[in-house]
Structure formats: structure tokens, C-alpha cells
FIVO-910233 format. One record per residue (C-alpha): residue in three letters; x, y, z. Coordinates in steps of 0.05 Angstrom, whole numbers, plus 32768, in hexadecimal, padded with zeros to 4 digits. Example, Ala and Ser with C-alpha at 12.3 -4.5 7.8 and 13.67 -1.06 7.14 Angstrom:
BEGIN
Ala80F67FA6809C/Ser81117FEB808F/
END
This chain:
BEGIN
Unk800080008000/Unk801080497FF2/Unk801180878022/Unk7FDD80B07FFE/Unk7FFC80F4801F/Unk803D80E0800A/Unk802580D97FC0/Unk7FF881167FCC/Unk8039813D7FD5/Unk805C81197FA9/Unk8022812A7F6E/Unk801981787F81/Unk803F818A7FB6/Unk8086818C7F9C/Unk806F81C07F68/Unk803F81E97F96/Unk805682297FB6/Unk806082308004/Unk8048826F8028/Unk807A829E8037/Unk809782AC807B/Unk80AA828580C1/Unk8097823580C1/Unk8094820E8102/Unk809181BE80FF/Unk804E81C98116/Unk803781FB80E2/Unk804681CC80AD/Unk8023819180C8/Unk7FF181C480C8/Unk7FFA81D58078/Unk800B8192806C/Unk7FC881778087/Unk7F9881B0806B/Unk7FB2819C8029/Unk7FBB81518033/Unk800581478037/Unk80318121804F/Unk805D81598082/Unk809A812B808F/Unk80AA81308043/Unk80908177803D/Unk80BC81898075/Unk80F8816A8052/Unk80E5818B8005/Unk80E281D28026/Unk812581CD8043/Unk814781CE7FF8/Unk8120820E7FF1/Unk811A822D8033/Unk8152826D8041/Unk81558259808C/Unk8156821080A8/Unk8154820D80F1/Unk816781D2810E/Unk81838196813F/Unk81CD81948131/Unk81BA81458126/Unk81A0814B80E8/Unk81E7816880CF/Unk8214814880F6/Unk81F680FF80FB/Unk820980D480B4/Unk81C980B280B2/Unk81A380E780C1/Unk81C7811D8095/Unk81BF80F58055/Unk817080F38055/Unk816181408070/Unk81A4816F8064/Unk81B4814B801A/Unk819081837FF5/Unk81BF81BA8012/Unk81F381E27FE8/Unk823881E67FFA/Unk8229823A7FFD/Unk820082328038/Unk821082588066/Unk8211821E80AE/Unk820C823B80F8/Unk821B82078131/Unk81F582398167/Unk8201822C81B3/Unk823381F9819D/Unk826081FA81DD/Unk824E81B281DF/Unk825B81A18195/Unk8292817881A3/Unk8263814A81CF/Unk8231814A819A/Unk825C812D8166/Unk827680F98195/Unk823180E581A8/Unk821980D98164/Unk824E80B4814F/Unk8244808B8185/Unk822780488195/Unk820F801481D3/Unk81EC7FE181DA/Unk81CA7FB88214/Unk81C17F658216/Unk81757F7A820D/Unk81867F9C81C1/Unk81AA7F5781A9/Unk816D7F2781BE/Unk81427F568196/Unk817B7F50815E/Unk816F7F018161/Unk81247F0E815F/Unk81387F45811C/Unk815E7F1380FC/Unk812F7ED6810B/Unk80F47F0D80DD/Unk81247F1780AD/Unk812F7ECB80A0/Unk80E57EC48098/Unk80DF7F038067/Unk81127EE9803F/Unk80F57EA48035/Unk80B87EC4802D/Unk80CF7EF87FEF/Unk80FA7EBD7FD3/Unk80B97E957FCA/Unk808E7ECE7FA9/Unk80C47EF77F88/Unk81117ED77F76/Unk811C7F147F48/Unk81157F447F7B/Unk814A7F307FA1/Unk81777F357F5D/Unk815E7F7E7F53/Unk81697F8D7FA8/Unk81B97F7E7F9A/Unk81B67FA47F58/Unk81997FDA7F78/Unk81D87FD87FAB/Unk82097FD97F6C/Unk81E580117F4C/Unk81E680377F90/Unk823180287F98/Unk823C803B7F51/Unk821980847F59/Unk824580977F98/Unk828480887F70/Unk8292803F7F8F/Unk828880197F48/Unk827D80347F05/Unk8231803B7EF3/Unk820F80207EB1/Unk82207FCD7EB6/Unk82057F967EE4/Unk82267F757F13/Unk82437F417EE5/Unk825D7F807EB4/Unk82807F9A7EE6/Unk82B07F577EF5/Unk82B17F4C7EA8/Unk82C87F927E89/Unk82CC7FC17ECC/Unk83087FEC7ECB/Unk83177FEF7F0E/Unk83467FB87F34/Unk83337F747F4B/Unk83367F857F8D/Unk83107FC37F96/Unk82D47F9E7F73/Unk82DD7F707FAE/Unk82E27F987FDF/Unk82A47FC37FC9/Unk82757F887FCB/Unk828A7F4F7FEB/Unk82667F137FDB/Unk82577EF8801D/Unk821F7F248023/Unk82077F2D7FE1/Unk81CF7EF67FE4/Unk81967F0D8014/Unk81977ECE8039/Unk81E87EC8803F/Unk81E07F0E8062/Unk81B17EFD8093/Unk81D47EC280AF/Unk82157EFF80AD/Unk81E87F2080D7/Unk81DC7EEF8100/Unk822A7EDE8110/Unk82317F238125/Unk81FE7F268155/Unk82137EE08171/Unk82557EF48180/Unk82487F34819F/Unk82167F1581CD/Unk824A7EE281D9/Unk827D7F1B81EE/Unk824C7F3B821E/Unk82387EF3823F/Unk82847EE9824C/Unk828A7F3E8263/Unk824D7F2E8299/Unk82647EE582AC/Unk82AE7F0682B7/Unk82937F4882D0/Unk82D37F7282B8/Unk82D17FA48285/Unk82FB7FAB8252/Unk830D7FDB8216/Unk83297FD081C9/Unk83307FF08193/Unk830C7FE08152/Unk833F7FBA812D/Unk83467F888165/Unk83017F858168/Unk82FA7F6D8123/Unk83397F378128/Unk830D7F1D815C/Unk82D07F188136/Unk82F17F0780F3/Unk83137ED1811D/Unk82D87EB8814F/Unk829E7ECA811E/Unk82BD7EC880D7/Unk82A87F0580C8/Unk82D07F2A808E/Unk82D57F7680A6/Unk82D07F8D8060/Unk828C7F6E8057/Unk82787F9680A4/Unk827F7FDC807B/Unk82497FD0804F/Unk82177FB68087/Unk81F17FEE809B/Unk81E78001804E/Unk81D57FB7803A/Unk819D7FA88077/Unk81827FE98064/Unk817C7FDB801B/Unk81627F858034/Unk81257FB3805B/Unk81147FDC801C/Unk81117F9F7FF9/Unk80E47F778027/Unk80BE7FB78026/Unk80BE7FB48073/Unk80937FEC808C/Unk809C7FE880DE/Unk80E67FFC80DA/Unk80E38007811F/Unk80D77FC3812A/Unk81267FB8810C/Unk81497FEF8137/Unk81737FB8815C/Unk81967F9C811F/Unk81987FDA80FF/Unk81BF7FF48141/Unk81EC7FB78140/Unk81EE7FCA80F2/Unk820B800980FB/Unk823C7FF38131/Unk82617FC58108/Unk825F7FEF80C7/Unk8283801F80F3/Unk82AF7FF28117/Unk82CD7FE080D1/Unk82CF802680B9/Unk82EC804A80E4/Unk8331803380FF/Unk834D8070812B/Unk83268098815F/Unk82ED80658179/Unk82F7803781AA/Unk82C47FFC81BB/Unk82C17FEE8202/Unk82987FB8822F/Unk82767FBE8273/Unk82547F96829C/Unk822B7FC182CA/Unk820E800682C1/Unk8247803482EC/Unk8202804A8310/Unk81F180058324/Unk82357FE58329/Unk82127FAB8351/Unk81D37F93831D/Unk81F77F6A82E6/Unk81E27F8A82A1/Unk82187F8D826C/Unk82237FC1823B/Unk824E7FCC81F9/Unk8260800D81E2/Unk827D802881A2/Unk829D806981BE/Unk82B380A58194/Unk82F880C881A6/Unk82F580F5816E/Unk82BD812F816C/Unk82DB813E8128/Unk82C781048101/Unk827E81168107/Unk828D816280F7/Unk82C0815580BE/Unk828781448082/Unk8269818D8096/Unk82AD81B48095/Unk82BA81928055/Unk827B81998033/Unk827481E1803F/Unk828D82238037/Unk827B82498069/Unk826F822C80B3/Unk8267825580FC/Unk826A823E8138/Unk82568262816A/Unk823E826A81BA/Unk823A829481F8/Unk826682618213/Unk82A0825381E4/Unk82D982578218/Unk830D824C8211/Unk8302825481C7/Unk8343823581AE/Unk833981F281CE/Unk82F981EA8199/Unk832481EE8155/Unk834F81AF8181/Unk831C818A8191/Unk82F8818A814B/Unk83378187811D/Unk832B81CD80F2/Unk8351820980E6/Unk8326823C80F3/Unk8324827E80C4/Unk830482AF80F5/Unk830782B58140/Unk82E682E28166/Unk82D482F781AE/Unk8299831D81BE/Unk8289834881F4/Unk823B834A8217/Unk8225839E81FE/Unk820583AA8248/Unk81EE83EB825D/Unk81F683E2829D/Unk8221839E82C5/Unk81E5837982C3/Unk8217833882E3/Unk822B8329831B/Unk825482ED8325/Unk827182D78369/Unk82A382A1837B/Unk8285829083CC/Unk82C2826183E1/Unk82A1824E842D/Unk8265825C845E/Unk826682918495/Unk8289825A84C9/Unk82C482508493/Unk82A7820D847B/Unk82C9820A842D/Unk829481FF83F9/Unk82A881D083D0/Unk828A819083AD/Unk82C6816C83AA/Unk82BB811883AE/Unk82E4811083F4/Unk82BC814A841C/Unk8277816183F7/Unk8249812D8418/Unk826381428459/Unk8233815C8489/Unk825B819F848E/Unk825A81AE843F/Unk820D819A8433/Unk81FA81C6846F/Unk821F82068456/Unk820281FC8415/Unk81B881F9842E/Unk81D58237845B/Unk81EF825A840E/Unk81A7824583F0/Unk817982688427/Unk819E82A5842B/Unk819882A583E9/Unk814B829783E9/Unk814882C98420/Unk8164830C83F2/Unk815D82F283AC/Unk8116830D838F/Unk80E882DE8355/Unk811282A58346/Unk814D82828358/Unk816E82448331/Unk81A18217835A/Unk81C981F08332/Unk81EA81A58346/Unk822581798331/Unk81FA813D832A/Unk81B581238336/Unk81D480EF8361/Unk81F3812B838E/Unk81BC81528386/Unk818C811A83A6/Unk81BE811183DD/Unk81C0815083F1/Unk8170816383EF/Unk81728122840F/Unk8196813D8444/Unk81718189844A/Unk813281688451/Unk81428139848B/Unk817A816184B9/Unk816981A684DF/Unk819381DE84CE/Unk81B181E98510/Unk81BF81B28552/Unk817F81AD857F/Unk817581DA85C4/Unk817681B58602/Unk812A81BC862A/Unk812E81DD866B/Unk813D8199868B/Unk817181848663/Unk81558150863A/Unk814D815485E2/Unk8113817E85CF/Unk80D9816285B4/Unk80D781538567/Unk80A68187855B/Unk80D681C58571/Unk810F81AB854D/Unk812D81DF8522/Unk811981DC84D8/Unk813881BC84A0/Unk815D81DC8466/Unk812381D8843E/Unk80F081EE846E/Unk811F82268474/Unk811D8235842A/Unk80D2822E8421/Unk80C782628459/Unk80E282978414/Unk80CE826A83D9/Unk80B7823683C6/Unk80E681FD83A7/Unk80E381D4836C/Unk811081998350/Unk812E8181830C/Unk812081338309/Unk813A810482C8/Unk80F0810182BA/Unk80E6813B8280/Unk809B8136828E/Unk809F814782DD/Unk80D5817B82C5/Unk80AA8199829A/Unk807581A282CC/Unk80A381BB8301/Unk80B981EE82D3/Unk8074820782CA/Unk8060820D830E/Unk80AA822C8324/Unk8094826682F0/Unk805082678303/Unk806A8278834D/Unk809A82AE8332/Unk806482CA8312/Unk803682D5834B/Unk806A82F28372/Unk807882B2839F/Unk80BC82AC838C/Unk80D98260837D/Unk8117823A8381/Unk812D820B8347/Unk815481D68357/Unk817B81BA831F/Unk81B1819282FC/Unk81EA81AE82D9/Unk81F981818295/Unk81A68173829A/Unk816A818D8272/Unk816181CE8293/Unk81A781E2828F/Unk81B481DA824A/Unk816A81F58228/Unk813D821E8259/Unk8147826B8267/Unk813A828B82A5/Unk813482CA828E/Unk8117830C82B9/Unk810082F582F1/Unk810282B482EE/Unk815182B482F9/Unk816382E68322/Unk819682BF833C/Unk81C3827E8327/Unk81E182578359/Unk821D8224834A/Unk822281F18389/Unk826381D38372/Unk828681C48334/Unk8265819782F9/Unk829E816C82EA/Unk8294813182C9/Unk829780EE82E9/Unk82DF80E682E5/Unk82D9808E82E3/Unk82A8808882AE/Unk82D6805F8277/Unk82BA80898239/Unk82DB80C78256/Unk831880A5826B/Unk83198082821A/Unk830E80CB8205/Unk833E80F78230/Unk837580C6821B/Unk837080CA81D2/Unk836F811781DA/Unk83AA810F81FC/Unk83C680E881C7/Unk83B0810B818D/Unk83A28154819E/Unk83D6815C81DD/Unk83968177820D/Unk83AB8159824B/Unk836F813E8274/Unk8370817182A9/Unk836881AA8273/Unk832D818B8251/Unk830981738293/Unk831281B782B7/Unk82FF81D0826D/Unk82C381A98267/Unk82A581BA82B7/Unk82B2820382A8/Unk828682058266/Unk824881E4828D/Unk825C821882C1/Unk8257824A828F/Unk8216822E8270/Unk81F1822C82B0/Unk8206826882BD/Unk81ED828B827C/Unk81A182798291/Unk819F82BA82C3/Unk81AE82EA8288/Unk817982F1824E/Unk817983308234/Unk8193837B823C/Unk816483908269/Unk8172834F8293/Unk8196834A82CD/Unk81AD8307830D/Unk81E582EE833C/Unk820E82BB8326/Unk822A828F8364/Unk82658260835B/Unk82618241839E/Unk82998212839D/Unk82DF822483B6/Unk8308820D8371/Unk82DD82418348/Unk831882788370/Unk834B8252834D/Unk836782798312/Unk8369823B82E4/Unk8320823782F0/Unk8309827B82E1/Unk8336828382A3/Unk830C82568282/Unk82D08278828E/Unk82B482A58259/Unk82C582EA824A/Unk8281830B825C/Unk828182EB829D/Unk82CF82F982B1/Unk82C98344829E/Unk8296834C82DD/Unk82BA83108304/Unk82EB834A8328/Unk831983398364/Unk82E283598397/Unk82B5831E8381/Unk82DF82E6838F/Unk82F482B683C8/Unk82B682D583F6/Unk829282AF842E/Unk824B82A68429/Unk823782EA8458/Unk825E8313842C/Unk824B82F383F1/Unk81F883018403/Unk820C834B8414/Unk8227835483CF/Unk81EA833983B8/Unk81BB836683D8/Unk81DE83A783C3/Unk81E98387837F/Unk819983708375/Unk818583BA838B/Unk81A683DD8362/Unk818F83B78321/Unk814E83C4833D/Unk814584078320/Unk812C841382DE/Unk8152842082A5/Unk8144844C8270/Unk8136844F8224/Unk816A84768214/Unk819B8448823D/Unk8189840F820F/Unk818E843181D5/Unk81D2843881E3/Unk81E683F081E0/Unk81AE83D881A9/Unk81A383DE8169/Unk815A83ED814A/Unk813A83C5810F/Unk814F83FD80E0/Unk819B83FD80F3/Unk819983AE80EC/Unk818683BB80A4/Unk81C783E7809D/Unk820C83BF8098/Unk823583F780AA/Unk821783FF80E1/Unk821183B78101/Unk826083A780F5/Unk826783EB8117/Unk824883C78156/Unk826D838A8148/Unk82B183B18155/Unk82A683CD8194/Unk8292838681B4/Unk82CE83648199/Unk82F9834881CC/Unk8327831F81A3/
END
């Protein structure tokens, strides 16, 4: 059967005009359905015509994705990587792969299908299978892998090119529909065979790709020149067996991909095998990974492919580390200053409490009872002068549930003997952090959930809004930090409890901070500190929205006063981070705050903005936006 919207667009849509203007996703499902449509295809068309694409920087940077949505793009398009101070992550995420024991029974399962479609197409159709591996030559043949215009027996008759390169671009072992199922299948068996032995064993271990594949070639016999054309060839056997749940295939097509990569890619991946989730080190449940060292193999096709490409962020520091880390010589650097009227920032580095306890979040001493409780001291004097909203960022949700943990159950100060000695009652107890806190506003928490999120987020507004006042409690590295702005008052304050390092044992970043090492001489303590500062930087960013904007930025944590620290910072926050801000205790820190937070609270005027902004006419004129440009370069 046929898609009738899909034909619909394919009869009349592809020549009909598009209204001019702004199009959301949702406006044309809208369009798409008022005119019968199909708006995943009509989506795709109007990118080839469309003068501005927004969107995920998956659909550019991910191969399989790129190929279907970002083919129709010229090489004179203009590309901008916007808040891309996590870029590098980005490419190494989409380049790489893991898989659970769950994934390869549902492989078995796959393949056990496929057998059955196969016999099934055999019986009703032998030619089709013929025209499913001609199809594959032809398709090889068009990207420049085999001369086009002669069938497969042509081309080992009277081909021009070598022996061997006919060889190696189709092997025979998987040229049959049949012979490449049971190929399949010998993949999948030995992988699940490597993760029974990784769970029986419970060690981990780590390879590289090559010795991955002498393992398989010699355990499995499986040729690694036939693995390269895997992905492509299961993808052609479902077209051909016109299979319309893909879904249903995701497994193999995941194991697919993982050994079309293993075999194509010999330098910067590493493949490594665990038997326990480092969350749950205790519950047996093993895990392989196909981890990406290199963020510039994803980025390289887009470099390559066009002329003109910007990155850019709020949080590019330091900004010479990126052209490292993603292998590109960059022809334009530039550092921008914030064009404030007034110093709408105010960061502060708050090194210990008011009884000298250091603030820090480092593993040996931040679950100590001493730490949590001079942070829950920080947070309600905090709550106590800070006006609207206030956002509290953690380390981790595992530290962050500790330590709430701990607010909720243990008083704030030791109980007061009665008048004959003996413990108070549990009624006059004193109150908890948290009771504390609610006494000013009321308090709201990030969860991994994105639904509970959500509605916490609406309510936390809600409360700014009728003049309540709310604390948000939140998760550096997590949803909120990296895509929600808490702008006027509904950030009138950020506050950093610790520093957002990564977890310094997880293998992936151990894999990774070696090969940079190796290959791009950034030792490990660079990129780590590096890395923590950016998220710093990002959380930070949430409190400031706009010119007429204004919030406190709080690094509570001791190692934010070291100078290796705040270099990496960016500019727009180091220009207001002056020596009177840093190493304070928390009493000083709060009576900064005040006089800071009453003086923004004066109105400013028109003709103060107009001073640092530019009006819709004056955006029009060239001359006079590079003229602004100018005065905000830094470097």
C-alpha cells in the first residue's frame, strides 16, 4: 500500500508555492494537513528552498541523519553551530555507540524475522532479490565506488579498475540475501558471547578496533571488509522486503552500525566492555560501548563540505582549546564584550561560611556534616535577601539528593537543653534547612523525569509571578542548565554549590582524556578543569537575559579563588569578577548582595539603552552595525 499524503505531495506539492515568512514544525503540519500532505516530506522539500534552516546540530553532524535531511544544501551556505560550547561532546556522542544484553536478544529475535522474510520473498519473488544487489552496485557505482552503466557480471568482465578493489567493494559473502543474514547472525553471536564472558568475569576491559576485529575475524570468521558495507546492505535487505515497522529492526540496525564503524574507522574510537552500570556497580548488567575519542571525525564532512562555517557561544572559553579539540584552523577569531549600560553582573567567589567552614565540594569532605550545613546556611541567606527567583545549581543529582537528603532531616543548629536538663521535645527542635528556606520561598527540584521537570518549572514561575518568590533546585550538566532561561525575575540570582567536574572514573573519559593527550598534547588536568568551567559558565549565563537584565552569580566553592580556575571563565564574566569579589565568607558575600540588588533596582532609562543598542533602522545599515562590532571586540 501507498501513503496517499506522501503521493499527494509528491503529485502537487513539490511544484506548489509555500507562503512567505517564519515556519514552525507545527505550522506546517498545520499546512501540510489543510492541504493533505504528507509534513515529514514537506518539511524536508522546503529546506532546499528555505533562506534560513534552524535546527538540531544532529541533523548536520550525525552521518545517517545528514544524508536524508541536510543533502540538498549548497556548499555557499552559510552554517552557524550556535551555543556550541559543547560541540565537541556533541560530535563524540553521535559518533557513538552502546549496547545492553537486552538489544542483542532482540537482534536474535531481528534476525530470526529476517530469515522468515527472506524465505518468504524467495518463494514469491527470486528476481527481486537479483534487482536488491543490483540496486547496491548501481548505488556503489553513483558515489564513485564502481563505474556505473554494466551489471554486476560487466564489471568483473571488462571493469577498469583492479581486481582487488572490485573485491573489496562488494564482497561476496554478503551478496546473497540469505548468506548475509546468517553474517548477521555471527556477529551478534559473538558479541553476546563477549558480554556473557564480561558479566561471568565481572572485569572490564578496553580495545581498540583492530583487535576487536582479529578477534572476531578469528572467533566468528567474520572478514572486516565485508563489516563496512553492513549498515548500507541491511538497510538496502529492509527496502527490499518492503518492511514498514523499521522500528521493529532498531537492534540490528544498532549492532549494524557498530560494526560498519568498527571496520571503518581505525584511529580515535575505542570499544570498551562493562559489566555493571558505574551507578549500580553491584546489579550485574553488561554493557559494550563504541566510544569516540575524536570530536573531529563527526565535524570534519561539515568543514569540508562548506565554505563558510561559525561557531559561536556566550561560553567559548578558552576559545583556542576548540580549534584543538576539533582539528581546524580557524580563519577568524574573535572575542566579544557584553554592550551593558550599566554592570548588570555580579559574580562572587564565597570560599567558606561565617564560622570559617571552606565551601567546597571536593569528594574527601563535601558530604561532611560541616560543608552541607554551610551550604543550606549560603542558600537561606540567600533566600532571605534575593527578591523573585533564585536557581541553585549542583554537581550531581546523586549529590544533590544527598544533600536535600540531609536539609530536610537535620536542624540547622544543636538542640537547647529544657530547664531540667534533659533534650527538648521533638516539637521545639530547631528547623531544618529547608523549613528555613521555605519561611522566604518556596523550593522546587530538577528530577531525571522531563515530565515532573517540566511541571516544576511551571509552578517555580508561577510563584515568581505572584510575588511568592521560589527557589530552583537544579543540576549543572542537566536539562535546565543547558536550555531554560531565567530571565527578569525569575533569576535574580545563580548559585554554584561546588564545582561540576566530571566523574573522574568513568572509563569513556579516561579512553578520551588519553587520546587527547596523545594526539592534541591537552593534558587531562587542562581539559577537565576546562570542561567544569564551561558548565560553570553555562549555568551561570541563565541569570543574564537581556540589557535591561540584571542577578548574582555565586561560585560557592573554595577552588573557583584559584587563578587557573577563573582564567578559564569567560570574558564577560571576568571583566566584573574584580579582586573585591573574591575569596569572601558567606556574611560578606550576602552584604555585597544586598547593596548590589538595590542598586539595580532603579529604573533605567530610554536614553541609557539607546546608548548600548541599536534600533531596527541602524540594523539595516552595515556601517553602522560593524561600527558596534568594534567597540565590543576583546580579541
Amino acid at each position: 500500500e501507498t501513503c496517499a499524503f506522501f503521493e499527494a505531495l509528491e503529485a502537487h506539492g513539490t511544484d506548489s508555492a509555500m507562503p512567505h515568512g517564519v515556519h514552525t514544525l507545527d505550522e506546517l503540519k498545520e499546512l501540510a494537513r489543510a492541504r493533505g500532505w504528507c509534513p515529514y516530506f514537506l518539511a524536508r522539500h522546503a529546506i532546499s528552498f528555505a533562506d534560513v534552516v534552524v535546527y538540531n546540530y544532529q541533523y548536520l553532524l550525525d552521518p545517517k541523519i545528514s544524508g536524508l535531511i541536510s543533502s540538498s544544501l549548497q556548499r555557499e551556505c552559510i552554517v552557524v553551530f550556535d551555543e556550541a560550547h559543547n560541540i565537541d561532546n556533541v560530535c563524540i556522542e553521535v559518533m557513538s555507540i552502546n549496547f545492553r544484553e537486552a538489544t542483542l536478544l532482540a537482534c536474535e529475535r531481528n534476525v530470526g524475522r529476517l530469515y522468515s522474510e527472506v524465505a518468504r520473498l524467495k518463494r514469491v519473488d527470486t528476481q527481486r532479490l537479483n534487482r536488491e544487489y543490483q540496486s547496491l552496485v548501481n548505488g556503489l557505482a553513483q558515489s564513485g565506488a564502481l563505474p556505473t552503466g554494466h551489471n554486476a557480471d560487466d564489471l568483473r568482465a571488462g571493469a577498469s579498475l583492479p581486481e582487488s578493489m572490485l573485491s573489496e567493494a562488494v564482497p561476496g559473502n554478503i551478496r546473497r540475501a540469505e548468506h548475509f543474514v546468517t553474517f548477521l547472525q555471527r556477529i551478534v553471536r559473538h558479541v553476546k558471547g563477549r558480554l556473557d564472558k564480561c558479566r561471568d568475569e565481572a572485569s572490564a576491559s578496553i580495545e581498540r578496533p583492530a583487535r576487536f576485529l582479529a578477534r572476531l575475524q578469528e572467533e566468528a570468521n567474520v572478514d572486516a571488509k565485508a563489516l563496512k558495507f553492513c549498515s548500507e546492505r541491511l538497510r538496502s535487505l529492509l527496502r527490499t522486503l518492503e518492511v514498514t515497522n523499521v522500528q521493529e529492526y532498531q537492534p540490528l540496525t544498532l549492532v549494524a552500525e557498530f560494526a560498519t564503524m568498527c571496520a571503518t574507522y581505525e584511529h580515535g574510537f575505542s570499544i570498551l566492555l562493562e559489566p555493571s552500570d558505574d551507578r549500580t556497580p553491584s546489579l550485574p548488567d553488561p554493557v559494550m560501548q563504541l566510544c569516540c575519542l575524536d570530536a573531529s571525525i563527526a565535524i570534519k564532512h561539515v568543514f569540508d563540505r562548506f565554505q563558510s562555517v561559525v561557531i559561536t557561544s556566550g561560553t567559548l572559553s578558552p576559545i583556542e582549546l576548540y580549534p584543538k579539540l576539533l582539528k581546524f584552523s580557524p580563519c577568524v577569531v574573535r572575542t566579544l564584550t557584553m554592550s551593558l549600560q550599566r554592570d548588570a553582573i555580579c559574580p562572587l567567589v564565597i570560599c567558606r561560611a561565617a564560622d570559617q567552614t571552606a565551601l567546597s565540594t571536593r569528594f574527601e569532605t563535601r558530604s561532611e556534616d560541616a560543608t552541607v550545613r554551610a551550604y543550606g546556611e549560603l542558600l537561606i541567606q540567600m533566600a532571605e535577601c534575593v527578591p523573585d527567583g533564585l536557581v541553585a545549581f549542583f554537581p550531581s543529582y546523586l549529590y544533590m539528593e544527598e544533600v536535600i537528603r540531609m536539609w530536610a532531616e537535620r536542624p540547622t543548629a544543636a538542640r537547647r537543653p529544657s530547664d531540667g536538663g534533659a533534650a527538648q521535645p521533638q516539637a521545639s527542635r530547631h528547623p531544618s534547612v529547608l523549613d528555613r528556606v521555605l519561611e522566604h520561598k518556596l523550593v522546587y527540584i530538577e528530577t531525571p523525569d522531563i515530565v515532573e521537570t517540566t511541571l516544576a518549572l511551571e509552578n517555580y514561575k508561577r510563584a515568581c509571578d505572584c510575588g511568592r518568590g521560589a527557589v530552583f533546585l537544579s543540576v549543572a550538566r542537566g536539562k535546565v542548565a543547558e536550555g531554560v532561561d531565567f530571565d527578569r525575575h525569575y533569576g535574580r540570582a545563580v548559585l554554584l554549590l561546588g564545582v561540576p567536574f566530571q566523574y573522574t572514573r568513568s572509563r569513556p573519559l579516561i579512553s578520551r582524556l588519553e587520546y587527547l593527550a596523545e594526539t592534541c598534547q591537552i593534558s587531562e588536568a587542562d581539559f577537565i578543569t576546562f570542561d567544569a568551567m564551561r558548565q560553570a559558565a553555562q549555568c551561570a549565563g541563565r541569570v543574564i537575559r537581556g540589557k535591561t537584565d540584571y542577578g548574582l552569580i555565586i561560585f560557592a566553592d573554595s577552588r573557583y579563588n584559584r587563578i587557573d580556575k577563573r582564567n578559564k571563565l569567560p570574558q564577560w564574566i571576568r571583566t566584573h569578577l574584580t579582586d573585591e569579589h573574591l575569596n569572601l565568607s558567606t556574611d560578606m558575600g550576602v552584604c555585597i548582595s544586598r547593596r548590589f540588588l538595590k542598586r539595580m533596582a532603579q529604573p533605567v532609562s530610554d536614553e541609557d539603552l539607546q546608548a548600548v543598542s541599536l534600533t531596527a533602522q541602524e540594523l539595516r545599515n552595515p556601517v553602522r552595525v560593524r561600527e558596534a562590532i568594534a567597540r565590543t571586540v576583546v580579541s
